[in-house]
C-alpha positions as CSV (number, residue, x, y, z in Angstrom):
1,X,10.6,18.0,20.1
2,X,13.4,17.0,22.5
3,X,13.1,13.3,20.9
4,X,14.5,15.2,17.6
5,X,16.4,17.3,19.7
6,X,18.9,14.7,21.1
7,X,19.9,12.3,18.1
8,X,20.6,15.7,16.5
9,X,23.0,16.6,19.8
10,X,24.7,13.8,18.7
11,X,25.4,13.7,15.2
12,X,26.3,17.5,15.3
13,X,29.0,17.0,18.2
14,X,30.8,14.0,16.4
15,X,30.7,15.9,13.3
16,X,31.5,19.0,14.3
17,X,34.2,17.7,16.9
18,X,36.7,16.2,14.3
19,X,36.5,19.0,12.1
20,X,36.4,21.7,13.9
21,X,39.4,20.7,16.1
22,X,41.2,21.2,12.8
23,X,40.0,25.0,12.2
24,X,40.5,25.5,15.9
25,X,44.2,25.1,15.7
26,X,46.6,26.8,13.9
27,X,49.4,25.6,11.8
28,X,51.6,25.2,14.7
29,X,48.4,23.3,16.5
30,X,48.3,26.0,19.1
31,X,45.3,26.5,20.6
32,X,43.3,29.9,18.7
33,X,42.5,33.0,20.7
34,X,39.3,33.1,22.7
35,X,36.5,34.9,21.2
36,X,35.3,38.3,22.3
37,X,31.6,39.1,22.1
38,X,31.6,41.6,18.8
39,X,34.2,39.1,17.0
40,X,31.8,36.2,17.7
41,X,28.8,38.4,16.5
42,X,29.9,38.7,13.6
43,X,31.8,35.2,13.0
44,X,28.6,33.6,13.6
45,X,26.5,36.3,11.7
46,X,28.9,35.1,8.5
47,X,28.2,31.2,9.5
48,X,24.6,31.5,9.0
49,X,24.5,33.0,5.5
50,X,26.9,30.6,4.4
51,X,24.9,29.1,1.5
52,X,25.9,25.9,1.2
53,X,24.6,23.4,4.5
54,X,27.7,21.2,5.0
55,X,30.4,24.4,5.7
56,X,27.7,26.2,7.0
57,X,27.3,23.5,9.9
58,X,31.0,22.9,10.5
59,X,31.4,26.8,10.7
60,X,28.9,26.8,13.0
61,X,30.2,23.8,14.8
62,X,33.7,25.4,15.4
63,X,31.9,28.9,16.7
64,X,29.8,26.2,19.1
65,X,33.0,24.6,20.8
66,X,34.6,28.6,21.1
67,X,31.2,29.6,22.7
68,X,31.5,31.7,26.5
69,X,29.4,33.2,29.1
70,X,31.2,36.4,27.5
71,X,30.7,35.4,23.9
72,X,27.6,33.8,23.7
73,X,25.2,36.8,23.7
74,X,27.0,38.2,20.9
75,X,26.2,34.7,18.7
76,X,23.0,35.0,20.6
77,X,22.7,38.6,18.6
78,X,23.6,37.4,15.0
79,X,21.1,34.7,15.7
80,X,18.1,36.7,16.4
81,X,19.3,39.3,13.5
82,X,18.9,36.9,11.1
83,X,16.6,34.2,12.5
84,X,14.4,33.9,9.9
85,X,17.8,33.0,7.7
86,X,18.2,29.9,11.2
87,X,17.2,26.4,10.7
88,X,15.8,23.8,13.8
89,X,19.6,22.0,13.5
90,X,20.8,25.5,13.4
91,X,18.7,26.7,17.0
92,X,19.0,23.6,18.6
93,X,22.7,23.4,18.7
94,X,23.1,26.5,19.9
95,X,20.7,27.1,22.5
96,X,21.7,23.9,24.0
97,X,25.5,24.8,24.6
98,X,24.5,28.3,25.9
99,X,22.4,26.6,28.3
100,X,25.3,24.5,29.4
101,X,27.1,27.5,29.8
102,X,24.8,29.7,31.7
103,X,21.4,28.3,31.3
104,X,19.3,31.2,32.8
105,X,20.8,33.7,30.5
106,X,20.3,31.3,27.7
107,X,16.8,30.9,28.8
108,X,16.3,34.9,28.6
109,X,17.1,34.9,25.7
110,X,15.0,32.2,24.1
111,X,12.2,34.0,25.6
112,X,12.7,37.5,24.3
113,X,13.1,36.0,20.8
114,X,11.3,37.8,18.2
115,X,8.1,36.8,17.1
116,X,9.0,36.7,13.5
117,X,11.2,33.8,14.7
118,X,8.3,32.1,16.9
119,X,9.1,28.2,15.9
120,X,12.8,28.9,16.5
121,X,12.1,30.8,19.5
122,X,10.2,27.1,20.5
123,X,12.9,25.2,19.5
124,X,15.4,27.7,21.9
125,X,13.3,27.7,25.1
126,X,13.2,23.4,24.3
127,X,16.7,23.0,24.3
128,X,17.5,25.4,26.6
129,X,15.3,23.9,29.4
130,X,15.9,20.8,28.8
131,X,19.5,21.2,29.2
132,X,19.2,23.4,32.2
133,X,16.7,20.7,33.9
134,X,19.8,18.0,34.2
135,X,22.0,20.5,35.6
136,X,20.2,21.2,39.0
137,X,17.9,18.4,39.2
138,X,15.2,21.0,37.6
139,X,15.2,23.0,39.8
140,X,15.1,26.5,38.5
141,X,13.5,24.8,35.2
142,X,10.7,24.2,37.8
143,X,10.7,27.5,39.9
144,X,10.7,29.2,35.8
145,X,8.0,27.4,35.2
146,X,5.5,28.2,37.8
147,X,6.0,31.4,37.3
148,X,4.5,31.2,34.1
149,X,0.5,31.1,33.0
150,X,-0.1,27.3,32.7
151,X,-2.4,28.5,29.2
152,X,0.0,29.3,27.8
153,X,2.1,28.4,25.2
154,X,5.6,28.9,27.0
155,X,4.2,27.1,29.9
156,X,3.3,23.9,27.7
157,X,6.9,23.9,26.0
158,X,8.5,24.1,29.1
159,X,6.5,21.7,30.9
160,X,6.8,19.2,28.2
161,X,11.4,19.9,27.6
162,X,11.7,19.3,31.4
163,X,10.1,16.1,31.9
164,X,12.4,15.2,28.7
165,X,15.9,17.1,30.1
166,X,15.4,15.2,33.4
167,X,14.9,11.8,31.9
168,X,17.7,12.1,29.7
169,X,19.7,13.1,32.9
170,X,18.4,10.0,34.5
171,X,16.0,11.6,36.5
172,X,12.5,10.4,36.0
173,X,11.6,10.2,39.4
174,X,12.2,14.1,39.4
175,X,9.2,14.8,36.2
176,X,6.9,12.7,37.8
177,X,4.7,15.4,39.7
178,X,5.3,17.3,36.5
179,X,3.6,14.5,34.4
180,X,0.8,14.2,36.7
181,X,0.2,17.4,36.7
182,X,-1.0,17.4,33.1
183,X,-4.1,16.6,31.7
184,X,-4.6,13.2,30.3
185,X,-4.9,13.3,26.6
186,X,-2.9,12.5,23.4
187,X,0.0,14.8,24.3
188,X,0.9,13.6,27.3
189,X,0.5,9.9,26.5
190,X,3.4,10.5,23.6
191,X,5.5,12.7,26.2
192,X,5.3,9.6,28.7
193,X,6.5,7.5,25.4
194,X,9.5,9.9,24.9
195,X,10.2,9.6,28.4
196,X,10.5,5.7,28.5
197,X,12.7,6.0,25.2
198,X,14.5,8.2,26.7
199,X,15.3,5.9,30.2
200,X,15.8,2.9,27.5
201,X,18.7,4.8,26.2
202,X,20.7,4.9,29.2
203,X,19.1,1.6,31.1
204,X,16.0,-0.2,30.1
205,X,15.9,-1.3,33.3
206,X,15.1,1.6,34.4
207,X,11.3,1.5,32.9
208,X,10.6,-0.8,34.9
209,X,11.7,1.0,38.3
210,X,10.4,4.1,37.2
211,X,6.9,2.9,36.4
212,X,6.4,0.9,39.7
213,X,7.4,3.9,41.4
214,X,4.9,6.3,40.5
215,X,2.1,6.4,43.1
216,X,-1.0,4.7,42.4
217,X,-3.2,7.3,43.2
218,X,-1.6,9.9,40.6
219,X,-3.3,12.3,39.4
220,X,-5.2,12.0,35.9
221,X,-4.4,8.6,35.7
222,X,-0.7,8.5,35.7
223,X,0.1,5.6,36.8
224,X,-2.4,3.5,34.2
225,X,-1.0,5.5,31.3
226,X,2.3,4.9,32.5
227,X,2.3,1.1,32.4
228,X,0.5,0.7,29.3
229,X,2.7,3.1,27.3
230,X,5.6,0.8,29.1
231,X,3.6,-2.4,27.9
232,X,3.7,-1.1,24.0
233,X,7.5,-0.8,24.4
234,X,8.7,-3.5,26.5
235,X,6.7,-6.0,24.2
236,X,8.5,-5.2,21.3
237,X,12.0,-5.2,22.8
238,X,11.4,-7.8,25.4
239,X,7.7,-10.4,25.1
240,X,9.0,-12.4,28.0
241,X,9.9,-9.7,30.4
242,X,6.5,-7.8,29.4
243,X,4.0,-10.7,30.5
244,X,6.1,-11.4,33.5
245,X,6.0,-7.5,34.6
246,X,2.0,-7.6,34.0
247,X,1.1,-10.8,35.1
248,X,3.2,-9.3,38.2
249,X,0.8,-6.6,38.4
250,X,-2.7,-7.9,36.7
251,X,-5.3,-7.7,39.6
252,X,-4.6,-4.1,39.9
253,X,-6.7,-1.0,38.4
254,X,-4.2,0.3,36.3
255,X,-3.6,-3.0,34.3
256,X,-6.6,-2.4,32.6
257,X,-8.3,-3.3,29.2
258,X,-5.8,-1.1,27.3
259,X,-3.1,-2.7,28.2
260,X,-4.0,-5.6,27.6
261,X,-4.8,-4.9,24.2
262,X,-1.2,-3.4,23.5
263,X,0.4,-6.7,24.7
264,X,-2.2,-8.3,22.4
265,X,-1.2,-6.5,19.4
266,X,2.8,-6.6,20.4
267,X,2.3,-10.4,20.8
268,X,0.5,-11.1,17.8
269,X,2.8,-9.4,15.9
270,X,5.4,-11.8,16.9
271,X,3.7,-15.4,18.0
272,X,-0.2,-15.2,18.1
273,X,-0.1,-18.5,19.4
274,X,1.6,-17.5,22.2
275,X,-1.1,-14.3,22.5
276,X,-4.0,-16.3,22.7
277,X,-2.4,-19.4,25.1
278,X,-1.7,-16.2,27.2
279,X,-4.9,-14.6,27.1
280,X,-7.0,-17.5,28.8
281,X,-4.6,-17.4,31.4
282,X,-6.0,-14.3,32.5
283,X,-8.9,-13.3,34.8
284,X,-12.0,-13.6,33.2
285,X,-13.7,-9.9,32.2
286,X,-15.2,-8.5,28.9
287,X,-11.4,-6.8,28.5
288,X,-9.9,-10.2,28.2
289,X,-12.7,-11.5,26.2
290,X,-12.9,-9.0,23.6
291,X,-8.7,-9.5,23.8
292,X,-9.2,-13.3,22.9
293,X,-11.5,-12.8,20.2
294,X,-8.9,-10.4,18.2
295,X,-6.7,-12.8,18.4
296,X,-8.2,-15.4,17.0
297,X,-9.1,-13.4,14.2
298,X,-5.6,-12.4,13.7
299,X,-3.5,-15.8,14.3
300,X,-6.8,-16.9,11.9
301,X,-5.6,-14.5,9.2
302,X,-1.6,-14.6,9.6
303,X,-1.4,-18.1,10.1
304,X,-4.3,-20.0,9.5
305,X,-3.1,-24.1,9.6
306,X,-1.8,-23.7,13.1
307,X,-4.4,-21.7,14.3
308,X,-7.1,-23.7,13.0
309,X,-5.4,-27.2,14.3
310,X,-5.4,-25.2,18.2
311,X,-8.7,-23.7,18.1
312,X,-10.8,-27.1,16.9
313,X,-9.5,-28.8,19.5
314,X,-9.7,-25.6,22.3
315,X,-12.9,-23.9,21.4
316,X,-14.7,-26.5,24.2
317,X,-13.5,-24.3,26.5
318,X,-15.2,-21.2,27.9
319,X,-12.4,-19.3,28.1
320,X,-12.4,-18.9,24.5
321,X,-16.4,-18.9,23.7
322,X,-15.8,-15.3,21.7
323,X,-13.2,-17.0,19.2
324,X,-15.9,-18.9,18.3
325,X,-17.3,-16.0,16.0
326,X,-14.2,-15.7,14.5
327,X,-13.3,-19.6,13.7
328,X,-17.1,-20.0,12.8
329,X,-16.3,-17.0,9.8
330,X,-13.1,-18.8,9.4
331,X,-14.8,-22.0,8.3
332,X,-16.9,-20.5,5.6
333,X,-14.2,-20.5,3.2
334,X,-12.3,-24.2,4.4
335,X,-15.7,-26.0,5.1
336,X,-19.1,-24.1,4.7
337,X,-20.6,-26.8,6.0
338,X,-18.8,-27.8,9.2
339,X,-19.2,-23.7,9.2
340,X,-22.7,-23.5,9.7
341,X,-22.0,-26.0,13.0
342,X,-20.0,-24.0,14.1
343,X,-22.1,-20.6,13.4
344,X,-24.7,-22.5,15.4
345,X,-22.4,-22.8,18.5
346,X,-21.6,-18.8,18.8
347,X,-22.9,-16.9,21.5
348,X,-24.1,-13.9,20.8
349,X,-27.6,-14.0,19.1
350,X,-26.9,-11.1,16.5
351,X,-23.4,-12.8,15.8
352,X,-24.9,-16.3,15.5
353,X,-27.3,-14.5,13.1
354,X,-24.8,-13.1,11.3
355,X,-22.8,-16.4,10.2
356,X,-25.4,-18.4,10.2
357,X,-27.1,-16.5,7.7
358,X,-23.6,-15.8,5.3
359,X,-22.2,-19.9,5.8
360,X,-26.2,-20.9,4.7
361,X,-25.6,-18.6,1.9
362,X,-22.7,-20.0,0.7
363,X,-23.6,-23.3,1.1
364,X,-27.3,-22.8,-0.6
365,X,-25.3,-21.1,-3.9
366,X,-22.8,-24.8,-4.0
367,X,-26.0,-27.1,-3.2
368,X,-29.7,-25.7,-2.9
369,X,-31.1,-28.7,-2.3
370,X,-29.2,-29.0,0.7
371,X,-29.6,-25.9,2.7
372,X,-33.6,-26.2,1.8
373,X,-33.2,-29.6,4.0
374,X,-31.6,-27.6,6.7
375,X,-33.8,-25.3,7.0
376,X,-37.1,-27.7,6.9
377,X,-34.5,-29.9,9.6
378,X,-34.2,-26.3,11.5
379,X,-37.5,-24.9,11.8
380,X,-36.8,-23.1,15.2
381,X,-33.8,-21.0,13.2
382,X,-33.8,-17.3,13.9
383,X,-36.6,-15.5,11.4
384,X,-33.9,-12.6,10.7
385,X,-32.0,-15.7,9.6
386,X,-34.5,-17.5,7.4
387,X,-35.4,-14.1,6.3
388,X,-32.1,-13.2,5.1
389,X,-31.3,-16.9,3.6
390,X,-34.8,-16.8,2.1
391,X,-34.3,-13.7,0.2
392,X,-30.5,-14.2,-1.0
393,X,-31.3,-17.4,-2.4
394,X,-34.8,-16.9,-3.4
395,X,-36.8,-19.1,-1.4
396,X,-40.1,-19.5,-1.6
397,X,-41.9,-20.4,1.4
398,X,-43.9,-23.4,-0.2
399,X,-40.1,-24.9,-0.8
400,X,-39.5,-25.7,2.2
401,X,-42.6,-25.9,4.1
């Protein structure tokens, strides 16, 4: 939520800043009265039912910049009087400049937030901790949060807005326990994401530092999840820099099969070339291999003249004996032919099979006569090959026995 949370911030201060520095000035440009709490009750309360959503945002932008430790509970009150009436650029705003106010007031409020209300009350807690947990270097957004059931819901949004609140602040270092702390599944890989989006904002050099500094013996895998979910970014923004920072790191655990399958699919994206030149670089493992033979398929598919030119004259080489599948499915279509040569070279048995059996096909439906004197030439060929040949072309055995 907080990566909503923050562009919002934004947008609604320079927005609200220019206009409402008009409407809080009078004629004269002198300064307007502060707000007492029952005046900014009901000033508020009149903001929020304002029908139309461009004066109801700067009305509510010039109550924000007029908002007090007195005051704010009583904007608090028209809030929660009429929060089913509240919209998430309406809460956020709000519960966000309370919090820089007097955060732990803010945050009692979030809390005791109607149920009615239960996704705004969300969105309160959210902003509220998150802005509270670059104040004090989290510290009472931590000390809040173990006081509370890790089950439960509250405990999960609060967990999850002060990991974000102390990475915007610059303080990564300070949510790494935090993230460790949480089990390894879908929603903390996207909260380790937001994180790293969040440190790219203010220095993307910072990823970097951040990543290498989290311990390798994390808990739940931290430190892997970490540096692939840095991998998917950095390759986008920076190919270079990426395969220098793994190849810096690529005989250790954590550099493991998933990452290299991001940088694979980041690289391709951009030069495949490049992706598969990398790849056999590598230290051989069934990661890499399996890596290599995507490739192939892919630089095949995007850009098939250069990548057929490279691979005939590369596939010698073991380091690429699984693009050999590939190539060999390639060929069907330039060459079926040369194709079945190549078929003969993959291997795996079932994937030699495989080709074999579709580049015969194809060859048998152009010239007959010559696949029946391939296969009399070939008599030690697979039987689930000449099975399958044999039956999609419909050859009897006395043709070529």
């Amino acid at each position: 939520m907080q990566s909503i949370a923050w562009p919002f911030r934004i947008v609604a201060v320079l927005a609200f800043a220019g206009l409402s520095m008009i409407s809080c000035r009078g004629e004269e440009g002198a300064p307007r009265a502060e707000l007492g709490r029952e005046a900014m009750k009901a000033q508020m309360s009149e903001a929020i039912r304002i029908p139309k959503l461009s004066p109801r945002f700067i009305a509510i932008g010039s109550l924000l910049e007029q908002l007090t430790a007195e005051n704010a509970p009583g904007a608090g009150e028209a809030y929660a009087e009429d929060l089913i009436l509240v919209r998430s650029c309406e809460m956020r705003p709000f519960a966000s400049a309370w919090a820089e106010i007097d955060p732990e007031t803010a945050l009692d409020y979030a809390i005791a937030l109607k149920r009615i209300g239960s996704q705004r009350r969300r969105e309160a807690i959210s902003e509220t901790v998150a802005a509270w947990a670059g104040q004090d270097r989290g510290k009472g957004a931590k000390a809040y949060l173990a006081s509370l059931e890790p089950d439960s819901d509250d405990y999960r949004v609060v967990i999850s807005n002060t990991i974000m609140g102390l990475a915007a602040s610059g303080l990564a270092s300070e949510a790494t326990p935090l993230l460790a702390s949480m089990p390894a599944d879908d929603t903390r890989e996207m909260l380790l994401f937001r994180v790293l989006l969040e440190l790219v904002r203010s220095d993307a050099k910072q990823v970097r530092v951040w990543v290498d500094s989290i311990p390798v013996d994390a808990p739940n895998g931290l430190k892997a999840t970490a540096f692939e979910r840095a991998m998917a970014l950095t390759i986008g923004l920076n190919p270079d820099y990426a395969l220098d920072w793994f190849k810096a790191n690529q005989f250790t655990d954590y550099a493991n099969g998933k990452t290299i399958a991001t940088l694979l699919k980041g690289l391709v994206e951009a030069d495949p070339g490049t992706a598969l030149t990398w790849l056999i670089e590598l230290p051989n493992s069934a990661d890499r291999d399996e890596a290599v033979r995507e490739a192939a398929y892919l630089w095949l598919k995007a850009y098939p003249a250069e990548a057929n030119e490279f691979l005939r004259e590369n596939l010698h080489r073991s380091e690429l004996r699984t693009a050999i599948f590939p190539y060999a499915q390639f060929m069907i279509k330039e060459d079926h032919v040369q194709a079945v040569e190549w078929a003969l070279r993959v291997p795996v048995p079932f994937e030699r099979a495989r080709v074999l059996s579709q580049a015969l096909v194809v060859w048998g439906h152009r010239d007959r006569p010559a696949v029946l004197k391939w296969l009399k030439e070939h008599r030690d060929v697979d039987d689930p090959v000449l099975e399958s040949v044999s039956d999609r072309l419909k050859i009897e055995p006395r043709e070529i026995s």
